[in-house]
C-alpha positions in Angstrom: -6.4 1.6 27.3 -6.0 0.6 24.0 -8.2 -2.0 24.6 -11.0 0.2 23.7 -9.3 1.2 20.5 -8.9 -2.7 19.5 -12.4 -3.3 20.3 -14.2 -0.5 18.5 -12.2 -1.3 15.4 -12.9 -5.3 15.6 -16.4 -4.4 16.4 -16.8 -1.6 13.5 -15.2 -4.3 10.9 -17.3 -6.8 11.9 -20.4 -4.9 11.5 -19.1 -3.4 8.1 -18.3 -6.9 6.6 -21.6 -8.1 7.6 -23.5 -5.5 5.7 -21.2 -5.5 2.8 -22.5 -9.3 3.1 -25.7 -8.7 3.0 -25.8 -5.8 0.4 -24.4 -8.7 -1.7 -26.6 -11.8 -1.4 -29.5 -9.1 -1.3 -28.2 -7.7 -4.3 -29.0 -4.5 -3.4 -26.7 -2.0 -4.2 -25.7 1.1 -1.9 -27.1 3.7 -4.1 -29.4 3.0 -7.4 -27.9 3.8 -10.6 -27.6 7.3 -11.8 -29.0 8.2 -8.5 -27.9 11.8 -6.6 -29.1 10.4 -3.0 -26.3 10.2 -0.7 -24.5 6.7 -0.1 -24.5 8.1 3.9 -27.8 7.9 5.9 -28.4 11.0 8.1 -28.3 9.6 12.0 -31.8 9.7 12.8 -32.5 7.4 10.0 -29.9 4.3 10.8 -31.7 2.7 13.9 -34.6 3.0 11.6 -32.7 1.6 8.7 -32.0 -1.3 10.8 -35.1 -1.8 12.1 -36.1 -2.0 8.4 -33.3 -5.1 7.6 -31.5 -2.5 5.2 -28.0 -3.3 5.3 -27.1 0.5 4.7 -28.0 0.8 8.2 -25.4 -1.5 9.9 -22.8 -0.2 7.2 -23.5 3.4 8.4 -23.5 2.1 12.5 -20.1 0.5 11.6 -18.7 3.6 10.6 -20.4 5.2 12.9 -18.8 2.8 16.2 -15.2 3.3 14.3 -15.9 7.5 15.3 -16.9 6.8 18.3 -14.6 4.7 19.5 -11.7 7.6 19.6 -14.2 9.4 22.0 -14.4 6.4 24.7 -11.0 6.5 24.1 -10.1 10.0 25.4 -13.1 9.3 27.9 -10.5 6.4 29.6 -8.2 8.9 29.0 -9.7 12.1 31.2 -11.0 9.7 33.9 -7.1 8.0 34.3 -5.4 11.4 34.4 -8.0 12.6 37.2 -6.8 9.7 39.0 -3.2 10.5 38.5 -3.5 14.0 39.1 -2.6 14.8 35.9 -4.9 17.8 35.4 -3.0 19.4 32.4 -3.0 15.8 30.4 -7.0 16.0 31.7 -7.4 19.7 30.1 -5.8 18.9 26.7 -8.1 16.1 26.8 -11.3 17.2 27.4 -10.2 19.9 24.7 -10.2 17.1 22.2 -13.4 15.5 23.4 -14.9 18.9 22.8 -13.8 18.8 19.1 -14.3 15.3 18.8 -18.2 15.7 20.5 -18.8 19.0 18.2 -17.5 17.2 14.7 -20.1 14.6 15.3 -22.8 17.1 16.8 -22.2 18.9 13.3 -22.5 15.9 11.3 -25.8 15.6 9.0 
């Protein structure tokens, strides 16, 4: 199972350098100088952001796949201790999906 964490991480990086890439041969900068705007876009706007060509977008979806990549983690993790019978292990870890799942449904 920790081939999922191996390929959210490469995937995440990838996506990260390439907007880092971009931000620099676009010389745009993250935020404008002396500007109070977050360097974070809400969620709603990064598929949007995206759409758009702004590299702040893919940035933000790379950090955004390196979060969710713990979660399809414990996901293998419930559906292999339901096969083994391991209904405790398959508690404790749909208690930390449930935290996991609420810390991103709280996110801005």
């Amino acid at each position: 199972m920790s081939t999922a964490l191996l390929v959210g991480v490469a995937a995440s990086l990838v996506l990260m350098l390439v907007a880092l890439a971009l931000l620099v041969v676009q010389h745009s900068p993250v935020l404008a100088p002396n500007s109070a705007e977050s360097a974070w876009l809400p969620l709603r706007e990064v598929l949007p952001h995206i759409s758009r060509g702004d590299p702040r977008g893919l940035l933000d979806l790379g950090v955004l796949l390196l979060f969710l990549t713990p979660i399809v983690r414990v996901v293998a993790a419930v559906g292999l201790f339901a096969a083994q019978g391991r209904y405790r292990s398959m508690a404790v870890a749909y208690g930390v999906l449930g935290l996991l799942s609420l810390s991103l449904l709280l996110a801005p």
